[in-house]
TIFI-217574 format. One record per residue: residue in one letter; x, y, z of N, C-alpha, C in turn. Coordinates in steps of 0.1 Angstrom, whole numbers, plus 5000, padded with zeros to 4 digits. Layout:
// residues N
AXYZXYZXYZ
...
This chain:
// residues 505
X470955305295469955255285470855175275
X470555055270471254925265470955035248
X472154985238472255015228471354975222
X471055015206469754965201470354885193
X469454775188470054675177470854655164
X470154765159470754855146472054925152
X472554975163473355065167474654915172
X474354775174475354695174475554635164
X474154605157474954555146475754615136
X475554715134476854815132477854825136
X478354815148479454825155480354675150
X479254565151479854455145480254435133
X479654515125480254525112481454595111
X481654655117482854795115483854705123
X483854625136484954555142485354435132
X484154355121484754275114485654315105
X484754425095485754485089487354535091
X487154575100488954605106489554495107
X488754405115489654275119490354245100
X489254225091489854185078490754245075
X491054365073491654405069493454435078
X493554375094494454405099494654245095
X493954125094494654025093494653995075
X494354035068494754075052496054115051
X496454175058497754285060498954165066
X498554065069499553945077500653955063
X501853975066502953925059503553775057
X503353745045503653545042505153545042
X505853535060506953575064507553365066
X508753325065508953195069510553215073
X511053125085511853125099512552975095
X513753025092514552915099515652875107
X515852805115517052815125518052745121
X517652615114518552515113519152495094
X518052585086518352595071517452455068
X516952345076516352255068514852235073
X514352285086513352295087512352455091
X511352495086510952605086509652625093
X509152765097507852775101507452875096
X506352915094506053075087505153105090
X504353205083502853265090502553305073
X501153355069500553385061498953415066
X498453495060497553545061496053415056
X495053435067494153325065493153375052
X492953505047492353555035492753535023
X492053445014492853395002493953315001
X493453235015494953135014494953015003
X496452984997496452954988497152824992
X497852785005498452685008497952545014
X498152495010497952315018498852215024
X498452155032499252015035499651975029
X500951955027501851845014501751915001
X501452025003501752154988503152214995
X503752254983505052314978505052484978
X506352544985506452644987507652724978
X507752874977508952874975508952994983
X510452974989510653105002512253214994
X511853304994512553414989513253455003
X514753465004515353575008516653605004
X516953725010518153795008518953724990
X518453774975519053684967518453554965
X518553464974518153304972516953294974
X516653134964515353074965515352954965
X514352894981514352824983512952714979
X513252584979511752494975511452434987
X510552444996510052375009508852325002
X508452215012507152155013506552175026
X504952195028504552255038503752115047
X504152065059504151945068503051985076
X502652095079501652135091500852285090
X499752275088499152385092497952415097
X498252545107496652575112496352735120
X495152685119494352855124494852905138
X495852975138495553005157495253145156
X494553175174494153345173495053355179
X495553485176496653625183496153705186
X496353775199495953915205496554025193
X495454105189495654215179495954355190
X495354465177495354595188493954615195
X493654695200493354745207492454905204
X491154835204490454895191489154965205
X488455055196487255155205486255145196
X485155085205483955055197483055145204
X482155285195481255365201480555325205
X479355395217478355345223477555445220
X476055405219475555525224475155605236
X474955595243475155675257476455635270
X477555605257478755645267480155795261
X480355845271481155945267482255905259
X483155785260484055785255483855625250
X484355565234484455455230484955355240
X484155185239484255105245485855015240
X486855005246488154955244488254825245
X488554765233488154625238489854555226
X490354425229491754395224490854295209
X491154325202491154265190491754095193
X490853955186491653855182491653845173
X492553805163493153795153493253655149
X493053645135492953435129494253495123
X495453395128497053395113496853255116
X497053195097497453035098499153095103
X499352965106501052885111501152785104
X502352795099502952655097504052595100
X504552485092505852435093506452355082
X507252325078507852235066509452215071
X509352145057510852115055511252185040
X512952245041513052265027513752155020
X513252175007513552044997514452054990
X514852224988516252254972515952354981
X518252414976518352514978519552524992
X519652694993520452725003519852645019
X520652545023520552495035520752595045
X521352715044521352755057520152785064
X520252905077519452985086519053095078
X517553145077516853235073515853305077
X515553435079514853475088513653545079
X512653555083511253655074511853635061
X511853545051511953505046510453535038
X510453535025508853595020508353435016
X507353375016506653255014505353305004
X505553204997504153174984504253044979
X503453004975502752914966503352844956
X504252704957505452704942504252644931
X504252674915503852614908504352504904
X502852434895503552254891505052254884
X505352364876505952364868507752374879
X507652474886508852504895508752334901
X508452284907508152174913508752074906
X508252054893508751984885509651964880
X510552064879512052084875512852064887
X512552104901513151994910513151864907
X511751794908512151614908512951614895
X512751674886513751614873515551704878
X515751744885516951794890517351674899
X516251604908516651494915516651384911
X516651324896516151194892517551144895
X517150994903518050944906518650844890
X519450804897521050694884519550574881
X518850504895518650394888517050394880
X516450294877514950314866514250384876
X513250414869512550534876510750484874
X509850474884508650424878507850534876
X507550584865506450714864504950634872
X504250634879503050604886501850724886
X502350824882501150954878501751094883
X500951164892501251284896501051354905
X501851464910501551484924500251564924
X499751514933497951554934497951744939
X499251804946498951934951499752014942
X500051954927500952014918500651964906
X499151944899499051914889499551914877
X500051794865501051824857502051804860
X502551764868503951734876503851594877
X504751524869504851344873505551324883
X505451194888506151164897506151054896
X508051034901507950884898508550854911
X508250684913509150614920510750544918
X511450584929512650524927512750344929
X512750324919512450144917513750084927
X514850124930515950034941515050014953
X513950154956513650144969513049994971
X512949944961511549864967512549704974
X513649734976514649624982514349714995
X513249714996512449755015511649705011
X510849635024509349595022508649695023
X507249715017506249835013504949755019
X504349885024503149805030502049955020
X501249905016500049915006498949915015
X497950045021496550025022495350115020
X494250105020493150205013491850095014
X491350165023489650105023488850075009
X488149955007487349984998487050054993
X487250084977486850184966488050314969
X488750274975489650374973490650344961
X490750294953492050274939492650174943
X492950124952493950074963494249924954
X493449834947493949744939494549774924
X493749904915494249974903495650004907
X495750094916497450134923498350054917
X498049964927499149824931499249814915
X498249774908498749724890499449824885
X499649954887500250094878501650014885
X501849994898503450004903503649864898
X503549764896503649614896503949654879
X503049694874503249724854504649794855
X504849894861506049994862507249864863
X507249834875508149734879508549624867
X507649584864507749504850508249574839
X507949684835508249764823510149804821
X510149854832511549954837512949884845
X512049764852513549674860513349534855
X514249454863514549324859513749254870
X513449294878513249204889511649104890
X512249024894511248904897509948924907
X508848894902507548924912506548814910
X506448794926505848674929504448744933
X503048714929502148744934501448664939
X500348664954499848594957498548704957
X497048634948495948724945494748684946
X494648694965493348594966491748634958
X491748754951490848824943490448784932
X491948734926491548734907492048914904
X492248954912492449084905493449104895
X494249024893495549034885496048914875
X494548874873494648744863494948824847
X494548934846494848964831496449094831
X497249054840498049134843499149184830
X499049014824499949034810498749094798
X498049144794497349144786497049304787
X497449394779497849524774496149584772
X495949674775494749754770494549774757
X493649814752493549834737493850024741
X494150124731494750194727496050254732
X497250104741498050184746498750174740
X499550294739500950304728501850204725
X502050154709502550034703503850064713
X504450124713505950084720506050094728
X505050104739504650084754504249904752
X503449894742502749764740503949674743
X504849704728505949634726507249564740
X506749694744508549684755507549624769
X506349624771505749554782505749424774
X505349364766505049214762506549164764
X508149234762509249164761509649144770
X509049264784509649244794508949194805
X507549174802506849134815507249004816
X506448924807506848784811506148694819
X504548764821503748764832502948594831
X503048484835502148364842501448364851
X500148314843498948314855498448214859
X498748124870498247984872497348014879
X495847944871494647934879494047814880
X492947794887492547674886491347624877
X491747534871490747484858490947324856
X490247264850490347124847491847084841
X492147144830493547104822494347264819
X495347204812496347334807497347334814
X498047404807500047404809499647514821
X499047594823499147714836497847664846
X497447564847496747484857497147554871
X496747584878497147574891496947484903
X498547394902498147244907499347274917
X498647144927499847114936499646984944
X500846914948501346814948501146744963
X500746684967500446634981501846664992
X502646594983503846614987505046674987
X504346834978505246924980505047004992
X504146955001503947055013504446965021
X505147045033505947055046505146945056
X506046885057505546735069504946805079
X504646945083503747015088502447075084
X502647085073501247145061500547015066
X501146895055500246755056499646685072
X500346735083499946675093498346775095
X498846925092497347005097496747015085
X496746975073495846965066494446865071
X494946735075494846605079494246625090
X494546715101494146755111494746635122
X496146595116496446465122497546555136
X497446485147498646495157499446385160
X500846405157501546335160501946215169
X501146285182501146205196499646125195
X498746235194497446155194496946095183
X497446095172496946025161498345935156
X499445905165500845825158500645735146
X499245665150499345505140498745605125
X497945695126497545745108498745875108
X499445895113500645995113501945925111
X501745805116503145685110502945635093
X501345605093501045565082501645665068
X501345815072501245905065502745925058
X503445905068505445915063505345835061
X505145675065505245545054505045595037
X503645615038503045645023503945775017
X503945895023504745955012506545975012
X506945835017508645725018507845674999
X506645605003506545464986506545594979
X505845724981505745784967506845884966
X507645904974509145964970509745894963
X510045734966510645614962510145584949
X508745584945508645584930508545674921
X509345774921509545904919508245964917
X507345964927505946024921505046004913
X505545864911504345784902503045764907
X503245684918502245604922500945684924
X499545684922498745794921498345754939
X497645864944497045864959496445694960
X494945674952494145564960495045464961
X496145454954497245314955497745324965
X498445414968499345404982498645354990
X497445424990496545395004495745235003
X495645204993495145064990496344984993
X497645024993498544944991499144895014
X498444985017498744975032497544885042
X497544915052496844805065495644885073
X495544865084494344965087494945105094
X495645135094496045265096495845355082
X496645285068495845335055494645375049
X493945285058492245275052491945395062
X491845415079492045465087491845635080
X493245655073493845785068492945795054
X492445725046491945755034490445765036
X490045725052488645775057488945935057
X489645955066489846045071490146195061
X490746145047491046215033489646265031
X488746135026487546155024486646285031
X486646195039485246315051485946435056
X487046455054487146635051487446665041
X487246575027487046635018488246685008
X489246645015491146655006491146615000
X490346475001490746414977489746454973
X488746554975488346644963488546744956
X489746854967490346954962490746964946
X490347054939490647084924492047144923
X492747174932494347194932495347074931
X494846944937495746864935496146804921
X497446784917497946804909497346664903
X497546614886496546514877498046454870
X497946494855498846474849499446584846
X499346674854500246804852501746774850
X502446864839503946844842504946924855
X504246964859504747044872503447114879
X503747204894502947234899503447374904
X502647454912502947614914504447614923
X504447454930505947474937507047474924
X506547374917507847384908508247474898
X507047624897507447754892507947824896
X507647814913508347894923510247884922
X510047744927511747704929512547724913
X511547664904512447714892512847814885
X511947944893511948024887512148014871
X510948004871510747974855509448094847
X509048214856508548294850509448394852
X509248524848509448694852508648744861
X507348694860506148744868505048654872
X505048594882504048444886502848494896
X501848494885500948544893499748424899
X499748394908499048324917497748324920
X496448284916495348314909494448244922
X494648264931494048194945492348244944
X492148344940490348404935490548264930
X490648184921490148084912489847994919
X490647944931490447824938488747834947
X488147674942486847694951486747694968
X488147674977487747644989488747744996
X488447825014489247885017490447785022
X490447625026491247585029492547525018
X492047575003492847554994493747654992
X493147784991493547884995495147935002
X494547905014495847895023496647825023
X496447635016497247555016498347625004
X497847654993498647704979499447854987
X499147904994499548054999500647995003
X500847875012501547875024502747785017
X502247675004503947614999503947714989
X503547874985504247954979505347974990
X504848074998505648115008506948015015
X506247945016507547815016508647795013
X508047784999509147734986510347854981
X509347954987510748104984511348124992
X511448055011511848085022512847945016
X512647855014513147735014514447765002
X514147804996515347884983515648004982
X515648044991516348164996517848174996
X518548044998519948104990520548104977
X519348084969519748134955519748314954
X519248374961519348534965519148584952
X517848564943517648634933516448744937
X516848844939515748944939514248914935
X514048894944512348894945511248964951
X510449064944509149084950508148994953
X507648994966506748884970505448994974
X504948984965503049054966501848984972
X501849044987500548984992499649034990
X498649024986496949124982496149044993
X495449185001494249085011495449025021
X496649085023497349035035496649025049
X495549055051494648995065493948875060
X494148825047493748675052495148565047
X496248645044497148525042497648545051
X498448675060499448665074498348715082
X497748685088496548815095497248775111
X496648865120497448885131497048785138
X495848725138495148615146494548485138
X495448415131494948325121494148225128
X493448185121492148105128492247985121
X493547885114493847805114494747755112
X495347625113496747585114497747645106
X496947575091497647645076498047785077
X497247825081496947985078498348035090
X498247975102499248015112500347935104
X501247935100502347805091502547945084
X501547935074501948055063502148205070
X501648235082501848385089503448365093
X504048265095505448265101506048255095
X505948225080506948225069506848355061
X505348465063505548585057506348675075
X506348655082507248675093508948655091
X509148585091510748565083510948605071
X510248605064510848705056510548835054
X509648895063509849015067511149085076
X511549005088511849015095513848995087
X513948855080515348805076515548825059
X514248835053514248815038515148905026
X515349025031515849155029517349065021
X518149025033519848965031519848855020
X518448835017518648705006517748734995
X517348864992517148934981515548904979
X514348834994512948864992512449004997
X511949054989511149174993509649214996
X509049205005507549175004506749365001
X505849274990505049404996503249395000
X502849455004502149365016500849455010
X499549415009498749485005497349475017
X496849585019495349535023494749645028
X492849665030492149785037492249745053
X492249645057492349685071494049655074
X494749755082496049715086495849665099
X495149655114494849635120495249455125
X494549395108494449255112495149175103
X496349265102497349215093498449185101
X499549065104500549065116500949185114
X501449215129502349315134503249325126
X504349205134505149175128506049145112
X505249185106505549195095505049335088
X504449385095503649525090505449615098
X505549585105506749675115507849615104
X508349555101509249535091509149645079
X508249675072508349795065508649915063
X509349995054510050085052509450195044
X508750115038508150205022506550185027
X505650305026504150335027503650405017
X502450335013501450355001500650345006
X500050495009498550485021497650565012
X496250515009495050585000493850625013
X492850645008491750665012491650585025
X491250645039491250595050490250685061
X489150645061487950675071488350635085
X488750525089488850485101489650545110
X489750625115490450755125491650615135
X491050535140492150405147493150315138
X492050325123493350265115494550335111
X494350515109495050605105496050585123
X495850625129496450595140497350475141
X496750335141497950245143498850255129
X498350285116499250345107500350425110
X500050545115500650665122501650635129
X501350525138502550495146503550395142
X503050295133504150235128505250305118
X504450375116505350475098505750605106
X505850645121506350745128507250845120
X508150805109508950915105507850995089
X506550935090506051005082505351085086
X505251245085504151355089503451315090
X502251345107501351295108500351365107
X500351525101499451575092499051515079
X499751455074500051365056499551275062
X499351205069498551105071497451075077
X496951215087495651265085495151305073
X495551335063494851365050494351245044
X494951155045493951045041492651015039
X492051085050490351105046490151145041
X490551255034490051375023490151265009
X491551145007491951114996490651094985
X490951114974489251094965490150954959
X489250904952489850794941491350784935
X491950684938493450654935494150754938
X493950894946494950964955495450864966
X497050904968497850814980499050934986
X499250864996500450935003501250815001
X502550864996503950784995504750835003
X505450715014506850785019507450665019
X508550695025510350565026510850605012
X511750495012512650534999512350454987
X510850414981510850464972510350594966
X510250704976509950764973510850914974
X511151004966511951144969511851164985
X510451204983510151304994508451265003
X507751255013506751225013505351295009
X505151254995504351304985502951274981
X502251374983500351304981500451294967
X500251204958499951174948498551174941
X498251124930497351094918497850984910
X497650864914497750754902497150764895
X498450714880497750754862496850634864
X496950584850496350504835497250334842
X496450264839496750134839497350084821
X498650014825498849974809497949834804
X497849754819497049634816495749624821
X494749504817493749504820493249444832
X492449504840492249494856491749344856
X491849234863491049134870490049134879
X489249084878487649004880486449184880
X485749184888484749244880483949314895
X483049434890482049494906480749464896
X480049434909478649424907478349504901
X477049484894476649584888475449654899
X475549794897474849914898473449904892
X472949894884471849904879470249934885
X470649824897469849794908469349954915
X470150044914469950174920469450294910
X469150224892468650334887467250384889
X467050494885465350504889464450454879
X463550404888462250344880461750384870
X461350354863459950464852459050474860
């Protein structure tokens, strides 16, 4: 006769209870063979540990600081337990399974050797903290906020790292443009080095321009040392964002023109005729002259200006005293920020992207340390450019991904899809700044390019809430989930407004 209901569910109560209390009883034991990497066990009740949280492992005297790389639930065969019946003589024997988390880390301080049962807990912000300040490196240090699984604990970046290219990404609404300004302000604040931005957003038009309540000698020492130019596009003004017909590459001008060499020779002959007179009169002569000044291959080419629309472009230079090439080459700011949101067309866009990029490949043996900031890198280098310009400018952020390192350019590469951003220039990177990431294929081809980063830490990504990131390479200690602070300056361009979703009356 089958037990009665009341008489199992009983029984199930009494097997849970035991089970809790034999796996309560788990000892938070950690194993090492080699002194630098560890595995341990702890009990799944009350667990207090996470992915990319900090440990401290006690034994014999010493104490060590690990960070925890991997963890998860497995069952273990327990004992061997007797569950009464009612109409059987003797209890039903049945093997207990058992939940123990597992893990694994690496240790960060401390005795490198071999260690066995080793006792494991939970390090506070504060223990944690007095590590990184035990590890601050000789050179500037960028505070960027705090580690997110050790609240209270800053963390900063090591600013030499960034002589690696860094690739930057995070889907919409994840912080992923605020970020980039905290490290770009840092960089300005704390080093010397030069940063080129290219910002097809506008997001970084007010880059030099301080917040209201931030601290006078924060104020002070950012206005001496940023140094920050914003060339946008507008009718007049010394920061105009202009450019010169003929500062672009006898390649630019042919695919601007949409001209071919072979099939178009006589308005492609014409074209080096005309900018021979206006090299020759040192850049006097304004466009409709040249072209007035030639035969029908001229007229031919100033049709052809027309009806796509090139001599209407609001970039081409007027009575400007110089143009964005001749800030580039002269390096004549600290920080040149490139205001491409401003320009009204996408084929302006790319034209101004592509004699930036140019102009810093083309003087490259001056070898002054330069950050070169792509934002929206899937539409300046994208993997599959969908036009001439755009392919021109993907092979020059290619070289200097690939050569730029030896002649002191450093890129750092920004964008939410990594997918359709070149390869080749994404594989050049050393340094990862990964936020908020839904797309399970994007985290994956991420995963595989940044292979020496835990690829638990980079499944966390989905969890990230607002301006949480995973940092690894060398600017970074250790590979660290963070919390970006406070912005010193004021963000560029603006979100829609919300309104639209309040409730009615």
């Amino acid at each position: 006769m089958a037990d009665s209901p009341d008489s199992m569910s009983a029984q199930g109560e009494r097997y849970r209870e035991l089970r809790r209390q034999i796996e309560g009883a788990v000892l938070p034991l950690a194993t090492s063979v080699d002194g630098r990497h560890f595995t341990c066990q702890v009990s799944a009740h009350d667990l207090a540990l996470q992915v990319g949280g900090y440990v401290v492992i006690e034994h014999e005297g010493e104490t060590r600081l690990g960070q925890l790389l991997d963890l998860g639930l497995e069952l273990v065969g327990g004992p061997e337990v007797g569950l009464e019946a009612d109409h059987a003589d003797a209890p039903l024997m049945t093997t207990m399974a058992l939940r123990v988390v597992r893990g694994s880390g690496v240790v960060l301080h401390g005795d490198l050797t071999p260690f066995h049962d080793g006792v494991v807990r939970s390090a506070g912000p504060a223990r944690v903290h007095a590590w990184l300040e035990h590890i601050r490196p000789a050179r500037a240090e960028l505070e960027v906020g705090e580690l997110r699984l050790a609240p209270g604990a800053p963390f900063r970046l090591d600013a030499g790292g960034f002589d690696r290219h860094t690739f930057l990404c995070g889907q919409s609404g994840s912080g992923k443009t605020y970020s980039l300004g905290v490290m770009l302000e840092q960089l300005l604040l704390e080093t010397s080095l030069r940063i080129v931005v290219l910002d097809p957003n506008s997001d970084f038009a007010r880059l030099g321009q301080t917040r209201p309540g931030v601290d006078e000698a924060v104020e002070r020492r950012f206005a001496s040392n940023a140094g920050v130019v914003v060339r946008q596009a507008s009718d007049q003004g010394s920061n105009r964002l202009s450019l010169r017909f003929a500062d672009l590459d006898p390649r630019v001008q042919a695919a601007s023109l949409r001209l071919d060499p072979i099939a178009d020779r006589g308005e492609y002959s014409e074209l080096v005729a005309m900018l021979e007179r206006w090299a020759a009169s040192g850049g006097s002569i304004p466009l409709p002259e040249l072209l007035a000044g030639g035969g029908d291959e001229a007229q031919a080419l100033g049709l052809r200006l027309r009806n796509l629309g090139i001599d209407r472009w609001q970039v081409w230079s007027r009575d400007d005293p110089g143009s964005v090439v001749d800030d580039v080459a002269g390096r004549k700011s600290r920080c040149l920020v490139v205001d491409l949101g401003s320009l009204p067309t996408l084929q302006e866009k790319a034209t101004v992207s592509e004699a930036v990029l140019a102009t810093l490949w083309r003087n490259r043996g001056d070898r002054e340390p330069t950050l070169v900031v792509i934002d929206e890198a899937h539409n300046v280098c994208p993997s599959n450019p969908t036009d001439p310009i755009t392919a021109i400018a993907t092979e020059h952020a290619m070289r200097i991904a690939a050569e730029g390192r030896k002649y002191g350019l450093y890129l750092l590469v920004s964008t939410q899809r990594p997918q359709k951003v070149d390869e080749q220039v994404l594989s050049q990177c050393d340094n990862l700044v990964l936020m908020r990431m839904n797309s399970r294929a994007d985290l994956a081809y991420v995963g595989e390019l940044f292979s020496f980063v835990p690829s638990p830490l980079v499944s966390a990504a989905t969890e990230f809430g607002l301006g949480e990131a995973l940092l690894a390479g060398k600017i970074a200690s250790h590979p660290a989930l963070i919390r970006f602070g406070a912005r010193i300056t004021e963000e560029g361009g603006s979100d829609v407004p919300a309104d639209w979703a309040a409730r009615r009356p």
